[in-house]
N, C-alpha and C positions, 0 to 999 in steps of 0.2 A: 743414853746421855746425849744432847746436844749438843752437836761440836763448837767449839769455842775458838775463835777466829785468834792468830799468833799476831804479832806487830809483823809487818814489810819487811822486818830486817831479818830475823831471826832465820840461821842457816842450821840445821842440827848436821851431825857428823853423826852417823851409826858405824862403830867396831863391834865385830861377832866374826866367829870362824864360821858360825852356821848361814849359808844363803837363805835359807826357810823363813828364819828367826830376824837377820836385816831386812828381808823384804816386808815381812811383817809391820817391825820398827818407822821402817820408810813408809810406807804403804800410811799407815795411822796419821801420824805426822804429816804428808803431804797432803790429806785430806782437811788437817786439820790448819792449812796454811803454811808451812815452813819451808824452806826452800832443802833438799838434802842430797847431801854424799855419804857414800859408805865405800866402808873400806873392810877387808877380808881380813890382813892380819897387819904386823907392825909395820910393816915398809910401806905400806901402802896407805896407812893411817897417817904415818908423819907425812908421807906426801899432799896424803888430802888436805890435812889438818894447816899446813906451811902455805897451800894453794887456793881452800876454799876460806881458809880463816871462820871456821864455826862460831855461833854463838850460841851455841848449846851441846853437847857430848852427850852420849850413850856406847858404856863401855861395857864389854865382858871381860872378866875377869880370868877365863880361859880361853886362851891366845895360842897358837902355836908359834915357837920360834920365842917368847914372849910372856911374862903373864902378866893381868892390870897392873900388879902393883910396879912392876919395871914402867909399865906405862905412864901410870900414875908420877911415879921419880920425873921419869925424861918431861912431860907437861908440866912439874913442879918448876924443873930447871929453864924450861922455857918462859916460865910465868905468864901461864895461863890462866886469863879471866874467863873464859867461857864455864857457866856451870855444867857438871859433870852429872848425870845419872849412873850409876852402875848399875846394871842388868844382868844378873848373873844365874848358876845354877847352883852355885857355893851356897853353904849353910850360911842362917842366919848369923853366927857369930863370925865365920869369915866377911860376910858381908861385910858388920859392923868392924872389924878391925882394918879393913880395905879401905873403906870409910875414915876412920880415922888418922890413918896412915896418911891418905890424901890430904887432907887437911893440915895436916904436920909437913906435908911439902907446900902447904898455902893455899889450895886449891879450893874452892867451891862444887862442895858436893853437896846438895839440899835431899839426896834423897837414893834409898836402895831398895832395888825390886828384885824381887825372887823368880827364876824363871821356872816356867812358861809363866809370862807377865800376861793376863787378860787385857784383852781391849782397851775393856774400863778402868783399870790401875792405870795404863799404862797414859790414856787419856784425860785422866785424872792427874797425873804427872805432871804428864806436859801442861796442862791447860794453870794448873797453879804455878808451877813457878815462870811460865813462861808466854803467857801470853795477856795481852793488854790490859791492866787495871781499868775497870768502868771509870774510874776519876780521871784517865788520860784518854778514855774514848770520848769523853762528855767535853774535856777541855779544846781535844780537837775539834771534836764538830762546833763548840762555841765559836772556836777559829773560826771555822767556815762558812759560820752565818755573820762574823762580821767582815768578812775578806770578801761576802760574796759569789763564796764557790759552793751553794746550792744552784741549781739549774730547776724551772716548772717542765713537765714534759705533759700535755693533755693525752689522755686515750678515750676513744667511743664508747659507749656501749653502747652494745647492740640486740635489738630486738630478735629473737628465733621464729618469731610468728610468719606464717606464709602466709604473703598476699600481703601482707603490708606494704607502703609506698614507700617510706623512708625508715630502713632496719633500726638505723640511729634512734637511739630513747634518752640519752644521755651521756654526761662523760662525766669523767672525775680528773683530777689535778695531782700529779705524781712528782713529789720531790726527787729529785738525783743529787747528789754528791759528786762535784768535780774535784777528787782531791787531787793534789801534784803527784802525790810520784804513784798512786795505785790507779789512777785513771777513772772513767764515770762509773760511781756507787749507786746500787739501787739498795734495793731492801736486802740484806740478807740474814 
């Protein structure tokens, strides 16, 4: 699957007791754009969670000290907008009643994975609910070509032949994107 690029903003929070299983989570996600924190088990979740202000969550449902659904409560009572993934090892009907649980504390949960979560579920995941609508990358770069933050960049090309006098045979004309806050875009 082609990785699918997240908006600028999006910070995910990974909670798991397993480091295997976060670094994983993080590992994916940071490939795929998002900027992240993880956290081991509740203390250290609410601290992330108070300090790095997510806008996205990946939770396990087995917590030491903890289990999601307490987790789930205390984010209800905080009135958290970040949508929630649950990533767990629990059965599918636990899932689904974690799941709705959440939601009866108000929460946005779009979605539950069964662990070990593959790559591609897990990339698939993220990439739908959380990374940029084509309608908002098109309206941005509309922006861009009426604000004037495309830039031309030329480059050579050049000849491999030996013994030529000038390697130069041509060039072509390469747009760049000066956007504001993600700095000079090329192709990607």
């Amino acid at each position: 699957m082609g990785k699918n690029r997240v908006t600028t903003n999006n910070r995910l929070l990974v909670i798991d007791d397993e480091p295997d299983i976060r670094a994983f989570h993080c590992d994916t996600a940071e490939e795929m754009g998002f900027t992240v924190a993880e956290a081991g088990d509740r203390d250290e979740f609410i601290a992330a969670y108070l300090r790095f202000k997510p806008t996205v969550i990946i939770l396990d449902l087995a917590m030491p000290h903890a289990d999601g659904v307490e987790l789930l409560r205390e984010l209800g009572e905080r009135r958290c907008t970040a949508p929630i993934l649950i990533a767990s090892g629990s059965d599918t009907r636990v899932l689904a009643t974690a799941q709705r649980v959440g939601r009866g504390y108000g929460l946005n949960i779009p979605e539950v994975l069964c662990k070990p979560v593959p790559i591609a579920e897990l990339e698939q995941a993220l990439a739908t609910h959380f990374t940029e609508p084509a309608a908002e990358q098109c309206e941005d770069l509309k922006r861009a070509i009426e604000t004037g933050n495309l830039e031309v960049y030329y480059q050579p090309k050049v000849g491999l032949r030996h013994g030529e006098p000038c390697p130069i045979t041509g060039g072509e004309a390469l747009v760049r994107w000066q956007h504001p806050e993600r700095g000079l875009i090329g192709a990607e």
